[in-house]
N, C-alpha and C positions, 0 to 999 in steps of 0.2 A: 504494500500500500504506500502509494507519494501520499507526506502529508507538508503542509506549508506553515512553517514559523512568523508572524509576522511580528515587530515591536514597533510602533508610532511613535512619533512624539511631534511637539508640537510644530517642527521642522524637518520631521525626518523619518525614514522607512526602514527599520534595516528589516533582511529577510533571511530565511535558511530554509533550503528546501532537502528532504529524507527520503531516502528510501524506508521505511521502517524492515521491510525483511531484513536486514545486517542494521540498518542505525545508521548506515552512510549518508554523509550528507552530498547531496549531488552538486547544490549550489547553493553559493551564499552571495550579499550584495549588500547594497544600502545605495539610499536617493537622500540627497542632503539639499539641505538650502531649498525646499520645499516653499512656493509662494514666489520665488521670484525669476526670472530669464538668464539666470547663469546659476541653474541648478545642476549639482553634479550623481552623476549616475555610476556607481562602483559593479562590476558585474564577474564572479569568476566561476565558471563551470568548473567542476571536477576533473582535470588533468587538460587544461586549459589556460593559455593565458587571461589573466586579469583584463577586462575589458573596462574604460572611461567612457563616459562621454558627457560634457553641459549642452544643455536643453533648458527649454523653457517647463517649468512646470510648479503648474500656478497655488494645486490644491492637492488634495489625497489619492482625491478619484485620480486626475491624473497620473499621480506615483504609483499607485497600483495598477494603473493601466501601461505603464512603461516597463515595469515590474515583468509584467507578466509577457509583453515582447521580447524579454531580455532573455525568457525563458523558454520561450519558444523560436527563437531566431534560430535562422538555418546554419549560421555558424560561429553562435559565441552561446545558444543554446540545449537544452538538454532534455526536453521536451518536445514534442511533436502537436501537441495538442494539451491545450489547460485540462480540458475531460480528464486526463491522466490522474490530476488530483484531486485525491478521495477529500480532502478538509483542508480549513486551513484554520493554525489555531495561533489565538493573540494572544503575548502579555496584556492584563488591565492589573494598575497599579492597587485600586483600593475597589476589596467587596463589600466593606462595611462589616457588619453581622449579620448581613442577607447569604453571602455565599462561604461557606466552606468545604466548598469543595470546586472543581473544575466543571463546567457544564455548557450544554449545547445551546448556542445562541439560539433564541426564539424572541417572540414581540414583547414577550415580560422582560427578560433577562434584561433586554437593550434598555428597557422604559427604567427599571431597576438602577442599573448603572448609569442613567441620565441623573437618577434622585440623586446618585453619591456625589456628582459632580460637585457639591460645597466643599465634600472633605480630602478631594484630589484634583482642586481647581486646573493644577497645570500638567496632567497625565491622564484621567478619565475622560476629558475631550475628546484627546487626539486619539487614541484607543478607539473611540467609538466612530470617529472618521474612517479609521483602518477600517472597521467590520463594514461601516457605510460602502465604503470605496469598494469592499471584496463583494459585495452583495448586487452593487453596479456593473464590476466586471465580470465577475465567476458566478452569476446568479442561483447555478444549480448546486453549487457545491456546498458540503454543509462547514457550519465554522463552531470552533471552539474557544472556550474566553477561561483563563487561567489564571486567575488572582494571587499576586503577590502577597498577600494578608491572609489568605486560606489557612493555609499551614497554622498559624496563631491563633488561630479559633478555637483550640482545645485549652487556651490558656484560664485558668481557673479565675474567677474574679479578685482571690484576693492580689491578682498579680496584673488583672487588665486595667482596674478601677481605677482612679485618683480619688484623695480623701478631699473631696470638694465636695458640696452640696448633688445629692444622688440628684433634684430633680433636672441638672444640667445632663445628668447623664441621661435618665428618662424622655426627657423632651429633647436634647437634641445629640444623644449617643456620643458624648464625649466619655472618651474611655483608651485605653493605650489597644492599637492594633497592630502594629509593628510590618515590618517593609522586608522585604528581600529573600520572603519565605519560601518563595522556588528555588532559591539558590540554597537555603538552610536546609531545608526536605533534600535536594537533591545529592548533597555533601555529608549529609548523614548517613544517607541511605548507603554511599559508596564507601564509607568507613568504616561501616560494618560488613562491607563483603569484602574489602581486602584485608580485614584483620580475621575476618571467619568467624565472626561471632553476630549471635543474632541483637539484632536491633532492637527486639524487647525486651533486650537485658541488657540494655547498659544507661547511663547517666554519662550526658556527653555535653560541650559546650561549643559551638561552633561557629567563628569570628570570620565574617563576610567583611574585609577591609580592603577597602578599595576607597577614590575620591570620596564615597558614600558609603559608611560603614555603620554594623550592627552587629550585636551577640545574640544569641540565641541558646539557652537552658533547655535541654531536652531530655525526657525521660523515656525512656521506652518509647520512643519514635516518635513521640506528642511532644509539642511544643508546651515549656512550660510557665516561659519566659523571655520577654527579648528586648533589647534596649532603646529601639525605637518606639513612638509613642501616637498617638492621634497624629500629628505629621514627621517625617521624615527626621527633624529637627533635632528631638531629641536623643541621649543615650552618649555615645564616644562620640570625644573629637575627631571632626572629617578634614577634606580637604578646605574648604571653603563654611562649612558650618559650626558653627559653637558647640553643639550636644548638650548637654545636661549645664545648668546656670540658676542662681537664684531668679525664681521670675519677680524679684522687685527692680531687677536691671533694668527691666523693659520700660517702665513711668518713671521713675528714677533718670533714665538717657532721655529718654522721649520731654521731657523737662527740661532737662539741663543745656541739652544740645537743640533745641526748640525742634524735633526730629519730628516725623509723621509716622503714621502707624505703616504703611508702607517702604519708609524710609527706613526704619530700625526693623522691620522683618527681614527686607533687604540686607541689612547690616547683617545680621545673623546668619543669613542665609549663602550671602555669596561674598563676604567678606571678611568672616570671623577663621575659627580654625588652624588648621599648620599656616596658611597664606598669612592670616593678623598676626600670627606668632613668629612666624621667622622672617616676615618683612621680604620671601626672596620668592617664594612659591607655592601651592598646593599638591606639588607632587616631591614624593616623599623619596624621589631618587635624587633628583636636585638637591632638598634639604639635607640628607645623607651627605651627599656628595660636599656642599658646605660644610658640614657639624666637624666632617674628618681634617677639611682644610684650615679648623679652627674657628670656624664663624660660631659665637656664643650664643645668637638668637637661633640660628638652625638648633646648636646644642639646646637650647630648651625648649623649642617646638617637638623636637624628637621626644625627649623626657616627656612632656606634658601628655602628648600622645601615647607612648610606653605603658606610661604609668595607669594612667585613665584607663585602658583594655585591661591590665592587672586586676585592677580595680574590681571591673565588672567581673573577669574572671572570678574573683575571690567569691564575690556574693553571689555568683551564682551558685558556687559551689556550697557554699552554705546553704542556699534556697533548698538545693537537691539532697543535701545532706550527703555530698561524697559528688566523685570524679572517676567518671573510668575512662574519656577520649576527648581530648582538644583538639579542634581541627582547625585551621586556617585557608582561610580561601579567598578569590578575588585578586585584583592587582596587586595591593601591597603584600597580602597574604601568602598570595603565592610564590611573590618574586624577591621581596627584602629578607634577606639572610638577618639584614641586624634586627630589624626589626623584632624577628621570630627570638633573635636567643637573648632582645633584651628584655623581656615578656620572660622568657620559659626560664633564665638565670633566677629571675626574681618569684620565681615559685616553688622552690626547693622545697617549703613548707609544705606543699599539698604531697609530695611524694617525686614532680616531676624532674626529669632528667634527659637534658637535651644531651643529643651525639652530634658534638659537633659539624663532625665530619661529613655525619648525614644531611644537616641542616643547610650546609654548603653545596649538596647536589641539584643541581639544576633539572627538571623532566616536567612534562606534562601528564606525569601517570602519579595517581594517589601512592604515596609513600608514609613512612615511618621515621620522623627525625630523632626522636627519642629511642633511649638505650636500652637494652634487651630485660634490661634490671627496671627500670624505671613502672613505679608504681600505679602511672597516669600513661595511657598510648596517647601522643604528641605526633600530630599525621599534618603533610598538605596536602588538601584535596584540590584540585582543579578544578572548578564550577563548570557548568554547563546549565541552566536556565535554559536554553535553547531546545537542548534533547529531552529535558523531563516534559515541557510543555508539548512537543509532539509525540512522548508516550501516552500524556494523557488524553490530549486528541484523537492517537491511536486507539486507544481503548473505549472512549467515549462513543467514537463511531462504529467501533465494532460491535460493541455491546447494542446499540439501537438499530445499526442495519437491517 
């Protein structure tokens, strides 16, 4: 079965297309700069060269109608006919506590995901453009919507809730839902098959760090905790966003610096973080790459950020009452060496024991960095968001065919 990956955003397409019998991906792409006459079209078939081209392309439908040329052209394509594909399935950023689970677009679903649009003002739009656009181009084919926040719906209330007046939660479902839960589900899952042990027996904690990061407290495969909150915002510090702060900061700046409630979310959002901290960047190879040349703000944007994911680690591990696999995944996750051993040094306490050596290896296959002794299994998983969202469309459609 071809099934079709899509992720929106409010400027942009990316796509990944599967075979599901092997899991191959046959092609992947992205349409960038969406909306305007020097849009760029990324296209590479599977044993193919990488194909470019800027185009005009104003809106979604269109991205997706270029999308699906790119995939059927006689020679930068790998399809003969869109018929071929059995579904196609979306990231949507936030389900609220309507969905937990993945499920088949129909007229509810869509009207459903229009309500959520307050509480993922800039991600359940453009989501809902993709399925627009697919339903314009591919009108037969059925689509699937995959929610980032699923996974976190098993979260028990004394861990979703804020101790704020319930009836704000009541009337308008403010409560923590946390973000990045395809990636957390899907780095779980594989931690438990390369260590061979089943996933309803462990206590596991699993740091998505990348530009946008988050932890996630997992017990026996259910999510039972995670550090992102009602938006994106809160929990560790990211690239560009603050995480966790007194919220008197917010009236307090908004005061002081005669700031707009626009202005200071801004602030938090795309200006706080490793970028406000080391003055030089948000990406944490650069700041690295500073901290060792002696630069002292890089050195305590690193620290701040170290420290903070400790942090989180610790209380989880207290929440769960024990620790049996730290997993690390995403950009930073995957790729900073320092990062990982200046996190796993400062947890000797819980049992952990990085292996240097291992920690230092470079792959894109889930591994072991910690030592054969070591009382805590210390693994990088490679994410893939991508593939778990077309096994679940996989299944989704096979199941109702």
């Amino acid at each position: 079965m071809i099934i079709l990956v899509m992720n929106a955003g409010s400027s942009s397409l990316k796509y990944q297309l599967y075979n599901m019998s092997n899991e191959a991906v046959l092609a992947h792409g992205s349409v960038e700069r969406i909306g305007m006459d020097s849009s760029i079209v990324t296209h590479e078939t599977s044993g193919k060269p990488e194909v470019r081209v800027v185009s005009e392309i104003l809106d979604h439908n269109a991205a997706v109608k270029k999308v699906s040329e790119m995939l059927t052209h006689r020679e930068h394509g790998v399809l003969s006919s869109l018929d071929e594909i059995k579904a196609v399935g979306h990231r949507v950023v936030h389900g609220g506590e309507s969905f937990k689970q993945s499920t088949l677009v129909t007229p509810e679903v869509k009207e459903e995901i229009r309500r959520l649009f307050d509480l993922a003002p800039l991600h359940n739009p453009p989501a809902m453009m993709g399925i627009t656009a697919v339903e314009t181009n591919m009108p037969t084919i059925s689509q699937v919507v995959v929610f980032d926040t699923a996974f976190h719906q098993t979260m028990p209330q004394e861990t979703f809730l804020y101790p704020i007046p319930m009836v704000l939660y009541r009337r308008h479902k403010i409560r923590r839902y946390g973000f990045h839960g395809t990636s957390h589900n899907y780095v779980s899952q594989q931690a438990a098959i390369k260590l061979g042990r089943s996933l309803d027996s462990l206590k596991m904690i699993t740091c998505h760090i990348g530009n946008g990061a988050s932890c996630a407290a997992i017990v026996n495969g259910r999510s039972y905790d995670t550090s992102m909150g009602l938006t994106p915002l809160e929990g560790l510090m990211m690239g560009t966003r603050s995480g966790d702060l007194d919220p008197a900061i917010v009236p307090f700046t908004m005061n002081k610096e005669e700031l707009t409630l626009n202005e200071v979310n801004s602030m938090l959002n795309k200006h706080s973080g490793l970028q406000a901290i080391s003055g030089i960047s948000s990406d944490m190879r650069e700041i690295t790459e500073s901290m060792n040349e002696g630069d002292k703000q890089a050195k305590l944007a690193f620290d701040m950020y170290t420290y903070r994911l400790r942090k989180y680690i610790g209380a989880y591990t207290a929440g769960m009452n024990g620790l049996d696999v730290l997993v690390f995944t995403a950009g930073i996750g995957e790729n900073s060496v320092a990062v990982r051993k200046a996190v796993c040094e400062n947890l000797t306490f819980l049992g952990v024991q990085l292996d240097e050596e291992r920690n230092e290896v470079r792959s894109r296959e889930a591994r072991l960095i910690s030592t054969d002794d070591s009382r805590v299994s210390v693994m990088v998983v490679p994410t893939n968001e991508e593939l778990l969202i077309a096994r679940d469309t996989y299944q989704l459609v096979k199941q109702f065919a």
